[in-house]
VEXKE-766772 format. One record per residue: residue in three letters; x, y, z of N, C-alpha, C in turn. Coordinates in pm, whole numbers, plus 50000, padded with zeros to 5 digits. Layout:
N
ALAXYZXYZXYZ/...
This chain:
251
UNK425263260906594424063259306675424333250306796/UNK424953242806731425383226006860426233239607014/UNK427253243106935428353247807034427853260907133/UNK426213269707044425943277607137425353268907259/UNK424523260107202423603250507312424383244607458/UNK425533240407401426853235607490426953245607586/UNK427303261507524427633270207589426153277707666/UNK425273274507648424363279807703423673270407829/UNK424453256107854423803244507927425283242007993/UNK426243247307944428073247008011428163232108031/UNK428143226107920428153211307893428803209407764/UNK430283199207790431083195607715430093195207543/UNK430313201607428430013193007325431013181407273/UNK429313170007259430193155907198429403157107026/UNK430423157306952430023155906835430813141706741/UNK429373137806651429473122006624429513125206446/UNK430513125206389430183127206239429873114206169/UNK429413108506146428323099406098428173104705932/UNK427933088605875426573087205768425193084105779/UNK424413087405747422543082305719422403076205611/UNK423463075205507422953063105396424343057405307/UNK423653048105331425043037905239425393042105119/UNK426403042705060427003048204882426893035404871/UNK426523026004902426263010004859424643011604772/UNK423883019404861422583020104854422073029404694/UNK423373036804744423303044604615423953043204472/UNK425313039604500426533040404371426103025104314/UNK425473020004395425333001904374426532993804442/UNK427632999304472428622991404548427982978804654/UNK429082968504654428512957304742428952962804878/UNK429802969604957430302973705052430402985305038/UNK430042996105186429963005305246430673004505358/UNK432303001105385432422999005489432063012305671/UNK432353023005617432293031705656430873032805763/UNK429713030405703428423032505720428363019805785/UNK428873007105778428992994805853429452998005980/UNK430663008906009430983010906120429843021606194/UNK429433027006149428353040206187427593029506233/UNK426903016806166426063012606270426253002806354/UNK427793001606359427912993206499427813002406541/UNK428333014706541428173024806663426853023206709/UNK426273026206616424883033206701424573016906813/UNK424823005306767424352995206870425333000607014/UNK426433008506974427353005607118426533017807203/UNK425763032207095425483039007168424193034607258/UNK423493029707243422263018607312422883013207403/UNK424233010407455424643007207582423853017607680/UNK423353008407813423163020607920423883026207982/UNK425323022207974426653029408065427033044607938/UNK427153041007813427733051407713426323060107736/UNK425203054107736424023064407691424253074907895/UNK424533073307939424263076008097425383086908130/UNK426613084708060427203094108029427273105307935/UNK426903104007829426573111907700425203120907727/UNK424703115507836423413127607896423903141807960/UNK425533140608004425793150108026426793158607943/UNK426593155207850427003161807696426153168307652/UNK426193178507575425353183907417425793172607306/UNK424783164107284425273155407154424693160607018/UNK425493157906963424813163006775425703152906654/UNK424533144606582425143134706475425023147606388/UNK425933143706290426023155706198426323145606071/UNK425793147105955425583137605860426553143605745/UNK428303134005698429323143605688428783143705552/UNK428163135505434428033139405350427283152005269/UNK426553154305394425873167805329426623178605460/UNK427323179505534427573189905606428733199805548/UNK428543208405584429243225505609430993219405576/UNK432053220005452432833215205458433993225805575/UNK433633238305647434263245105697434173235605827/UNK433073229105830432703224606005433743210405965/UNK433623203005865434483191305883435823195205901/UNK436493207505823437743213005797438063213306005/UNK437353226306058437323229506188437423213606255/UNK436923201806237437123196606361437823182906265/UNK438803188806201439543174806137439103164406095/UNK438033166106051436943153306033437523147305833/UNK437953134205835438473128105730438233117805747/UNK437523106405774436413099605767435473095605911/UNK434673087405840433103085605946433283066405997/UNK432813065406073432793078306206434003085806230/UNK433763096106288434653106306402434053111906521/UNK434603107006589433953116206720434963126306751/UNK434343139006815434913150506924434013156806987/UNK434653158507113434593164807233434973176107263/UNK434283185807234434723203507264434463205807409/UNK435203213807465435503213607619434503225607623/UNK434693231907753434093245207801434493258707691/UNK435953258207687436533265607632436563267307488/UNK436213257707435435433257107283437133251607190/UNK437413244207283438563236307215438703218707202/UNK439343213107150438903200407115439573192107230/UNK438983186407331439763179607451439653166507377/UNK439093157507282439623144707203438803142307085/UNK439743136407027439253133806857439673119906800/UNK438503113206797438593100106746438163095906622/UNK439043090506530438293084106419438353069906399/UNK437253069206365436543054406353436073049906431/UNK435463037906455434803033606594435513030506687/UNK434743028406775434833027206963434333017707039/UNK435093013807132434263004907233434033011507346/UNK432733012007396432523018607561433673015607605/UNK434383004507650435023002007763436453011507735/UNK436923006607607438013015807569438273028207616/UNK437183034607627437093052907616436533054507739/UNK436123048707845434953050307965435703063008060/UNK436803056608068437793065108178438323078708116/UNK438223078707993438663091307938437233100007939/UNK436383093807897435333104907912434983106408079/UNK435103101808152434573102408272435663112108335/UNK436973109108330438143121408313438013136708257/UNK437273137208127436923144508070435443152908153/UNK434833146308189433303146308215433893156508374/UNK434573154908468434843156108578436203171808588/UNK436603170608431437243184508456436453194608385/UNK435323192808302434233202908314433473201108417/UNK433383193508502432453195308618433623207408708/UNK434573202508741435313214108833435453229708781/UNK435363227008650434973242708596434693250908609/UNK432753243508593431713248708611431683253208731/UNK431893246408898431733246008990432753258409053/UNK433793263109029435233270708996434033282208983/UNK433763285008813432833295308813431783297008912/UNK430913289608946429913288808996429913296009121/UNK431203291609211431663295909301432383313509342/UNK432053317509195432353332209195431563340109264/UNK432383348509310431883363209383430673374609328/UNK431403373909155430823378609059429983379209016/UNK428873389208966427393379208912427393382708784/UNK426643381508717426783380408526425933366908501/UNK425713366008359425153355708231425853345408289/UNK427133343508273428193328708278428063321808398/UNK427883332808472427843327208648426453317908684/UNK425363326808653424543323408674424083311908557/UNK424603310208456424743294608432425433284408502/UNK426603290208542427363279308607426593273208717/UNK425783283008793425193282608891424083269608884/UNK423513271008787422243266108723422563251508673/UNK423623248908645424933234808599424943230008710/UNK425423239408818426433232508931425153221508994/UNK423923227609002422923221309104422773211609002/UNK422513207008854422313194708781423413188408819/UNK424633186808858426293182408862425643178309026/UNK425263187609094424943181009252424033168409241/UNK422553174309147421603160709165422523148409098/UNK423333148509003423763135508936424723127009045/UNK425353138509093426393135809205425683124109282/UNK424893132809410423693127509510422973112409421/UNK422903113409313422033101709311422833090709269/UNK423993092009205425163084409173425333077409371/UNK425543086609435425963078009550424633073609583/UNK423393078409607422083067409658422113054609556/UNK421943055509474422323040209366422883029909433/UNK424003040009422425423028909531425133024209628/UNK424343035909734424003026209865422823017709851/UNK422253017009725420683008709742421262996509668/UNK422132997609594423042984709601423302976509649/UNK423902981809791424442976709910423512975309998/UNK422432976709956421082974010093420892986910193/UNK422042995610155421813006610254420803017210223/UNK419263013610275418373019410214417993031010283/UNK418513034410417417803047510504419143054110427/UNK420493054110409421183066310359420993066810255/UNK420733055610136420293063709995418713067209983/UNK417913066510087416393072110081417203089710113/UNK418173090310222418603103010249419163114210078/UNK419653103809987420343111509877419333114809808/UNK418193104009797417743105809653416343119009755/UNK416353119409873415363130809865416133141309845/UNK417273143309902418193154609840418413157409710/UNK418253150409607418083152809471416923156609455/UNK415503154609470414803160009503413993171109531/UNK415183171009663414623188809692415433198009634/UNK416373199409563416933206509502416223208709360/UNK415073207009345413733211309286414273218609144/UNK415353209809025415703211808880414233209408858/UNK414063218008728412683214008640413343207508560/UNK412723196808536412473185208415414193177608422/UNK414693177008544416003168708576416113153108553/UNK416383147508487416633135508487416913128008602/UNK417563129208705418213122208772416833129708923/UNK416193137108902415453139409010414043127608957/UNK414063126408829412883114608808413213105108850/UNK414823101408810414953089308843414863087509005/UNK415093097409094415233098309210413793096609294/UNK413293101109233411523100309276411603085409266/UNK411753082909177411243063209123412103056509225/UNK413323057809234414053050909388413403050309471/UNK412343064209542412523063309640411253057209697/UNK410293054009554409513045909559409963031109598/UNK410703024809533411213018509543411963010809680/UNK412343021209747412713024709865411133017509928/UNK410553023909927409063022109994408493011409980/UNK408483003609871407652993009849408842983209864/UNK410082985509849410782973209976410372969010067/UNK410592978210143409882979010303408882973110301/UNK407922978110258406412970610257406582959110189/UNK407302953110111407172939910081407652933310161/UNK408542935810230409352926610309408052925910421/UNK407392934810456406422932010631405412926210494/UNK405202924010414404122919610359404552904510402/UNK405912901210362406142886810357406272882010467/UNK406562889610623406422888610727404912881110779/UNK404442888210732402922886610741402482872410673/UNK402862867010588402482863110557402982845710592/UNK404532844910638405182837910721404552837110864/UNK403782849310920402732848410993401512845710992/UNK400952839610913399502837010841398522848710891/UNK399322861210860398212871310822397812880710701/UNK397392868910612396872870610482396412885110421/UNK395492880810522394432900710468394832908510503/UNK396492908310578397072922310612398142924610496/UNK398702909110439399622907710354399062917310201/UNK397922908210227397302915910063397392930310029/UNK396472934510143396892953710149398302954810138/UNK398852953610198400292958510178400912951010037/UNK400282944309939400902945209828399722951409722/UNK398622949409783397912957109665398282973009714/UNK398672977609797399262990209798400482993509706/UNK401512984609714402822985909580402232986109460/UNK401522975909418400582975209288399742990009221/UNK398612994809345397893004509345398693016809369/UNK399383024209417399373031309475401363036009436/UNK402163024409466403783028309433403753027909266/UNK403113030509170402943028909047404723030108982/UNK405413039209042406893042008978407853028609022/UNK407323021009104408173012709178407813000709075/UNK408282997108951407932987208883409222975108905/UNK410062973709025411142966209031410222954909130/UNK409412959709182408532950309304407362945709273/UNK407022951909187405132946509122405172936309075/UNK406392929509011406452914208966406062908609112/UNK407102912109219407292900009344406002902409385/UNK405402914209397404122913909495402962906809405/UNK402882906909276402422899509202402162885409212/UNK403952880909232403732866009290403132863109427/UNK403672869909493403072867309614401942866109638/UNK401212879109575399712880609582398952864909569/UNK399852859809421399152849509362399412831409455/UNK400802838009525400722824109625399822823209741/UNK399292837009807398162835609902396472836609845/UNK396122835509690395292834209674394102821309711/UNK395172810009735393802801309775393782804309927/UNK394892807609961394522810210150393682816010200/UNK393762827710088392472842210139391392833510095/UNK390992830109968389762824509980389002817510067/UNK390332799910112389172793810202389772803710339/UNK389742807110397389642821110483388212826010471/UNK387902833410389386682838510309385592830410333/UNK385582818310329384892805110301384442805610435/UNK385672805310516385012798210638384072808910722/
């Protein structure tokens, strides 16, 4: 089921053979070491760098004590954890047993991650039309938005906010339904926006023009709702010109 999904989304399968319950829990043993390692994993998979990559996987935990002994046989699986990585081609590009550290493995999957991207893009780029193509096709533009928004990130990093406002509308308009990286791209570019306006808010307000300051943050507040990186600052702010506006008001 895992490997049609892979093949139907032309996305590496990552498969995690795992336990769900301790033989501690059960046999009465004081140690499970096995299942000890299964859940450091799962803390390493809660990283946001491993989880950010593994989005462009088909993932599937597969629980080895009750699974299919043909499927453990097929992917060499002899204890838990094991991870593998089935390529395009439905062959095993790496097989790890026991646990992992993100950092250890980052460059191999990202290695990995980048020669199914040229693949896909290889196909995609065919003359030909058919089922495969027109997946590849359908890949290649998710592989563009991740692309595009990987570099706007970068430049909003660097303060360079008119060329990554340029990426993340290009992710954007390349109009994936239900794309990850086009949500996240929307929320940038909010973000994008209520910079700007905070900064002339604070202008304004270094200018003692209060009641222009306010609008322009009760606008981030009201109105940039996705932009939750600025609603703290305009928050404060709001709250450092509150006695100004008042006696203002007053007089």
């Amino acid at each position: 089921m895992e490997a049609e999904a892979a093949n139907q989304a032309m996305k590496p399968l990552f498969l995690y053979f795992n336990k769900k319950m301790s033989a501690a829990g059960i046999g009465g043993q004081k140690k499970d070491p096995e299942f000890d390692d299964c859940m450091d994993m799962e803390k390493e998979f809660k990283m946001r760098a491993l989880s950010n990559i593994l989005r462009e996987f088909v993932c599937a935990r597969i629980d080895v004590p009750s699974a299919d002994k043909a499927i453990l046989a097929k992917y060499r699986v002899r204890t838990v954890p094991t991870f593998v990585i089935v390529d395009l081609d439905g062959k095993i590009a790496w097989l790890q047993p026991g646990k992992f550290g993100w950092k250890k493995v980052e460059a191999l999957l990202i290695k990995l991650l980048k020669a199914s991207d040229a693949k896909v893009k290889k196909i995609a780029s065919g003359k030909e039309e058919g089922p495969i193509v027109e997946r590849a096709r359908k890949r290649a533009k998710e592989i563009e938005a991740r692309e595009e928004y990987e570099k706007g990130e970068k430049l909003y990093e660097t303060g360079q906010m008119e060329k990554a406002k340029e990426c993340f509308e290009k992710v954007v308009g390349l109009g994936i339904d239900k794309d990850w990286y086009i949500g996240r791209a929307q929320i940038m570019l909010e973000e994008i926006q209520a910079a700007k306006i905070y900064f002339e808010a604070c202008d304004d307000i270094k200018n003692k023009n209060y009641l222009a300051a306010k609008d322009k943050l009760d606008k981030i507040l009201n109105e940039l709702k996705k932009a939750t990186a600025f609603a703290d600052f305009a928050k404060e702010k709001l709250d450092s010109i509150k006695n100004k506006l008042e006696d203002k008001n007053n007089k």
